[in-house]
BAMI-368708 format. One line per field, with one value per residue: residue number from 1; residue in one letter; x, y, z negated of N, C-alpha, C, CB in turn. Coordinates in Angstrom, 3 decimals. Glycine has a CB too. Layout:
// BAMI-368708
num = [NUM,...]
residu = [A,...]
n.X = [X,...]
n.Y = [Y,...]
n.Z = [Z,...]
ca.X = [X,...]
ca.Y = [Y,...]
ca.Z = [Z,...]
c.X = [X,...]
c.Y = [Y,...]
c.Z = [Z,...]
cb.X = [X,...]
cb.Y = [Y,...]
cb.Z = [Z,...]
// end
This chain:
// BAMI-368708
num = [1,2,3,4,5,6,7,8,9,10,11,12,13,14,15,16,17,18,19,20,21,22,23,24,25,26,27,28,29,30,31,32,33,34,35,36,37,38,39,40,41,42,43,44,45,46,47,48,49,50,51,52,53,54,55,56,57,58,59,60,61,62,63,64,65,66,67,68,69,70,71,72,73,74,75,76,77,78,79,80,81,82,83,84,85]
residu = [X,X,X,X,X,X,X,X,X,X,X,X,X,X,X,X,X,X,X,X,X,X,X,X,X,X,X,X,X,X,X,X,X,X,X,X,X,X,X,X,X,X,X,X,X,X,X,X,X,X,X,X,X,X,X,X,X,X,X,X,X,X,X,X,X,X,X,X,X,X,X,X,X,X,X,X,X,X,X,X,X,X,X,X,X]
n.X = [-74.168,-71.881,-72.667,-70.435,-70.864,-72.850,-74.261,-75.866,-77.442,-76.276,-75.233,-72.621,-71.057,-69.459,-68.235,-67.572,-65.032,-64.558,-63.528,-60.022,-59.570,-59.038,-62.081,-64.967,-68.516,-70.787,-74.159,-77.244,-80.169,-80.869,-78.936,-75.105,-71.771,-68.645,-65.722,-62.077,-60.404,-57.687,-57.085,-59.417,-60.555,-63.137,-64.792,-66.805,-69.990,-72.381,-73.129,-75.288,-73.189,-72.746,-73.136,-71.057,-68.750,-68.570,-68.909,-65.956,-64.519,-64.968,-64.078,-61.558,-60.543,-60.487,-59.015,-57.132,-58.716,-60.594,-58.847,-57.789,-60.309,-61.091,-59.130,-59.769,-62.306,-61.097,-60.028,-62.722,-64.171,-65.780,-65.906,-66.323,-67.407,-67.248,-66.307,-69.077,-68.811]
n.Y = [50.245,51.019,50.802,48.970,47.974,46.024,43.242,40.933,40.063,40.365,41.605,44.009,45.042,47.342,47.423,50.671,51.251,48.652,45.232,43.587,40.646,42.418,42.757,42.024,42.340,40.213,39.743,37.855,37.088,36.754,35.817,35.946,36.311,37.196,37.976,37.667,39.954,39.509,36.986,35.529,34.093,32.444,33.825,33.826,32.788,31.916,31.298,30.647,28.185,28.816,31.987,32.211,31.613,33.936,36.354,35.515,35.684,38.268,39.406,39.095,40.404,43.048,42.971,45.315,47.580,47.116,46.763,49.631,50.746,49.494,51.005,53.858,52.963,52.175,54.870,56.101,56.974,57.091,54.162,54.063,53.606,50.553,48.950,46.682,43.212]
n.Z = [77.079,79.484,82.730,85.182,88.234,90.393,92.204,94.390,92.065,90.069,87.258,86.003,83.298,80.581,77.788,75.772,73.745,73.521,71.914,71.811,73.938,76.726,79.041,80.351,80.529,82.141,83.905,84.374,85.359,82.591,81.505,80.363,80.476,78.926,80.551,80.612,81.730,82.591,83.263,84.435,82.280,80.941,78.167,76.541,76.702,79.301,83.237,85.985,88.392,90.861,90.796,88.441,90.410,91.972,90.502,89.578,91.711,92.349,90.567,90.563,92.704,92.506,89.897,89.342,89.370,87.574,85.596,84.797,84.185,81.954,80.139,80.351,79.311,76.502,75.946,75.020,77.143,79.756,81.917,84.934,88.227,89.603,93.298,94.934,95.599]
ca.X = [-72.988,-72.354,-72.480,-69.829,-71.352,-74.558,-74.514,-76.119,-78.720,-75.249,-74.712,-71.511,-70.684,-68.494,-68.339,-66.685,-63.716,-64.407,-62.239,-59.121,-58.306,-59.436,-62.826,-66.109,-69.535,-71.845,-75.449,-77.291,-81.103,-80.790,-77.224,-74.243,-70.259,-67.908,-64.756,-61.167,-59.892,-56.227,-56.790,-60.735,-61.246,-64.802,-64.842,-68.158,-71.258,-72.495,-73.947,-75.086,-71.859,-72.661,-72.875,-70.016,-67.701,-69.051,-68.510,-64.271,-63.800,-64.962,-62.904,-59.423,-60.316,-60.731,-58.308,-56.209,-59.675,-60.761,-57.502,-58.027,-61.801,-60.316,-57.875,-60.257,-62.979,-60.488,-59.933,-63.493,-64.367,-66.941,-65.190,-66.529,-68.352,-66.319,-67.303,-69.442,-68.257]
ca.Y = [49.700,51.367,49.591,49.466,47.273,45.555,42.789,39.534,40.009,40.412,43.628,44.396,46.363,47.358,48.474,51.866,51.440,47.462,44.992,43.255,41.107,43.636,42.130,42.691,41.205,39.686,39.097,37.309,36.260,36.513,34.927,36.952,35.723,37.544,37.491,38.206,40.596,39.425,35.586,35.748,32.926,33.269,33.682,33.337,32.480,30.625,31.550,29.053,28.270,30.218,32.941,32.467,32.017,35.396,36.893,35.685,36.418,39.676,40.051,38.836,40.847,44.068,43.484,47.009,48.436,46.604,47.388,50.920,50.882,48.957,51.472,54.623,52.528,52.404,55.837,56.592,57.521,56.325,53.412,54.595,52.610,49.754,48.350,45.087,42.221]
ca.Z = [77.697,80.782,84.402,86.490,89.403,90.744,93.403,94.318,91.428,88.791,86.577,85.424,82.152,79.730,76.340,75.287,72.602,72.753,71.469,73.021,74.837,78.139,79.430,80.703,80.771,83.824,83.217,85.623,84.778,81.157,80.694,80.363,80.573,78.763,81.298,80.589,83.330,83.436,83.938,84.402,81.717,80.546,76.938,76.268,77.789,80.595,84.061,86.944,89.058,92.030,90.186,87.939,91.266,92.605,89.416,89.142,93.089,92.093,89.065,91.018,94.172,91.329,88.981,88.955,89.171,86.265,84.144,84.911,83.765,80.428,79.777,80.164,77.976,74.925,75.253,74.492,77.987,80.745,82.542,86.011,89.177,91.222,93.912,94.743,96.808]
c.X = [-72.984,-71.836,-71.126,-69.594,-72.334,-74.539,-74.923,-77.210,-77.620,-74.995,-73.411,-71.245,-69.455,-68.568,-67.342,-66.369,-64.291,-63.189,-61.366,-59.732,-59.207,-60.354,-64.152,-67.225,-70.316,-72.510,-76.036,-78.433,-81.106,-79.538,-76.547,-73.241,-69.756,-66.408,-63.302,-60.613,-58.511,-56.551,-58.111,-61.227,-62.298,-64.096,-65.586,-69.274,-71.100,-73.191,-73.774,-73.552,-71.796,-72.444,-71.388,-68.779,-67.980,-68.527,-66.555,-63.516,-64.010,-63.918,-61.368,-59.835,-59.923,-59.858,-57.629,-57.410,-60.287,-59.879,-57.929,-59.284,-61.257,-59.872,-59.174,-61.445,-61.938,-59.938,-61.055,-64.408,-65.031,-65.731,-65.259,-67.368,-66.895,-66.964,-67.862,-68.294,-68.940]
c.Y = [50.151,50.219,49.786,48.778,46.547,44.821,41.522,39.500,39.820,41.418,43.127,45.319,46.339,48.238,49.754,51.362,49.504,46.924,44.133,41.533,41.934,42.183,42.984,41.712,41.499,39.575,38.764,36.303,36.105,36.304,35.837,35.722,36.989,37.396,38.262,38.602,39.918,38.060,35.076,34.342,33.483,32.861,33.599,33.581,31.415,31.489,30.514,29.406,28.840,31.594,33.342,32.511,33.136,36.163,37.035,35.968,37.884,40.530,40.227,39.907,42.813,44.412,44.593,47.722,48.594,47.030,48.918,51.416,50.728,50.197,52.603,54.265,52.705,53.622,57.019,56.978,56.253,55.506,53.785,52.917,51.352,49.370,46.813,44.525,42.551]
c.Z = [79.159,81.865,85.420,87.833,89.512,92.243,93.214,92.956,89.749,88.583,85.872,84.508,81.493,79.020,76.324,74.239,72.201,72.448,72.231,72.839,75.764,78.851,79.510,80.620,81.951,83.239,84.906,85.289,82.966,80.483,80.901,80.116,80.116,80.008,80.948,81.832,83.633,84.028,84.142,83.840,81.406,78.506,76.091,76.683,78.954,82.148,85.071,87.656,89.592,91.424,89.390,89.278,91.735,91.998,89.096,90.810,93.047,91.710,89.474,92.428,93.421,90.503,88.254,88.429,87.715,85.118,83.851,84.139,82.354,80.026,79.206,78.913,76.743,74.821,75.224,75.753,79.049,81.738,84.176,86.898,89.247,92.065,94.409,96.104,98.195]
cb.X = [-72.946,-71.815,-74.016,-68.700,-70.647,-75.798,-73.500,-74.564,-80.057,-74.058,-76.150,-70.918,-71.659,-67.477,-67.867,-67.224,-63.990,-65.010,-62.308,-57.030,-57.285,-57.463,-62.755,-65.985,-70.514,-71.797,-76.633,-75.861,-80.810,-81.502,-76.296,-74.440,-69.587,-68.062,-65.230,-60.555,-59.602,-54.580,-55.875,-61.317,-60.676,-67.203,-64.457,-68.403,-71.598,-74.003,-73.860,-76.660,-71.334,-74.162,-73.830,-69.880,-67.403,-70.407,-69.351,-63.485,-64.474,-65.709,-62.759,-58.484,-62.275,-61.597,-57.899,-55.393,-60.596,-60.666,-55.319,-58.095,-63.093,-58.888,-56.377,-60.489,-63.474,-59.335,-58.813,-62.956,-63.157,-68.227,-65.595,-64.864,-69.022,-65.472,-67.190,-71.596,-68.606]
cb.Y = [48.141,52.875,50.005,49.825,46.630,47.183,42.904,38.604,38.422,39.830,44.745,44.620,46.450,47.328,47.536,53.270,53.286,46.559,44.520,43.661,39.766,44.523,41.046,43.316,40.993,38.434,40.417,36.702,34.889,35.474,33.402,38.313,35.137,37.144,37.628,37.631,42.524,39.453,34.512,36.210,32.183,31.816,34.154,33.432,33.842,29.002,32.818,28.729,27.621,30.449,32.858,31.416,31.216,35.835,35.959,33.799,35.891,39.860,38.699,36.247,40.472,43.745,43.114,48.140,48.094,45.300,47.508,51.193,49.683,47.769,51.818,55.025,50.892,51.407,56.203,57.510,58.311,57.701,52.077,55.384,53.569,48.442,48.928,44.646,40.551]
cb.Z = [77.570,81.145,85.778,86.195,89.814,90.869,94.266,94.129,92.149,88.773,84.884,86.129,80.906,80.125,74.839,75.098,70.749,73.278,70.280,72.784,75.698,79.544,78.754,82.034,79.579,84.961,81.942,86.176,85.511,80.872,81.379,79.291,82.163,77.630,82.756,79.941,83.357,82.420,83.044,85.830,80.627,81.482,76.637,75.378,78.591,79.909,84.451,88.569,89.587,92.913,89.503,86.773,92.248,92.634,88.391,88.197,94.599,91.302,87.535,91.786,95.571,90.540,89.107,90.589,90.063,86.363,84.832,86.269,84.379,80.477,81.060,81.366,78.078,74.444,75.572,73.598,78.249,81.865,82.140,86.605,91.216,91.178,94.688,95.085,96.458]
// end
């Protein structure tokens, strides 16, 4: 699953050709959050709070970036970097 960020002790990935809706996962000590990019509900998992707010100020400060990553993932192709907070 490649990475496309690393801050605060949180990796960021995302699958090639996953499935909808458009999301990414955090890990963070073991735990991982699924997060939907448009309205950054979590969709599954857990991480402590701090973390999880780090994680959706990320996601909303990102969004286009994020779509963009999405897009190129479902068409088979390396999502690319972004950058941290």
């Amino acid at each position: 699953m490649p990475e496309l960020c690393r801050f605060a002790g949180i990796v960021i990935r995302m699958h090639i050709g996953d499935h909808a809706p458009p999301h990414f996962h955090a890990t963070y000590e073991g735990r991982e959050i699924q997060m939907s990019i448009r309205d950054r509900r979590i969709l599954n998992g857990q991480l402590p709070p701090r973390q999880s707010r780090l994680v959706t100020q990320w996601a909303t400060e990102r969004e286009a970036e994020l779509l963009a990553a999405w897009a190129r993932a479902a068409r088979d192709e390396a999502p690319g970097a972004i950058e941290p907070l």
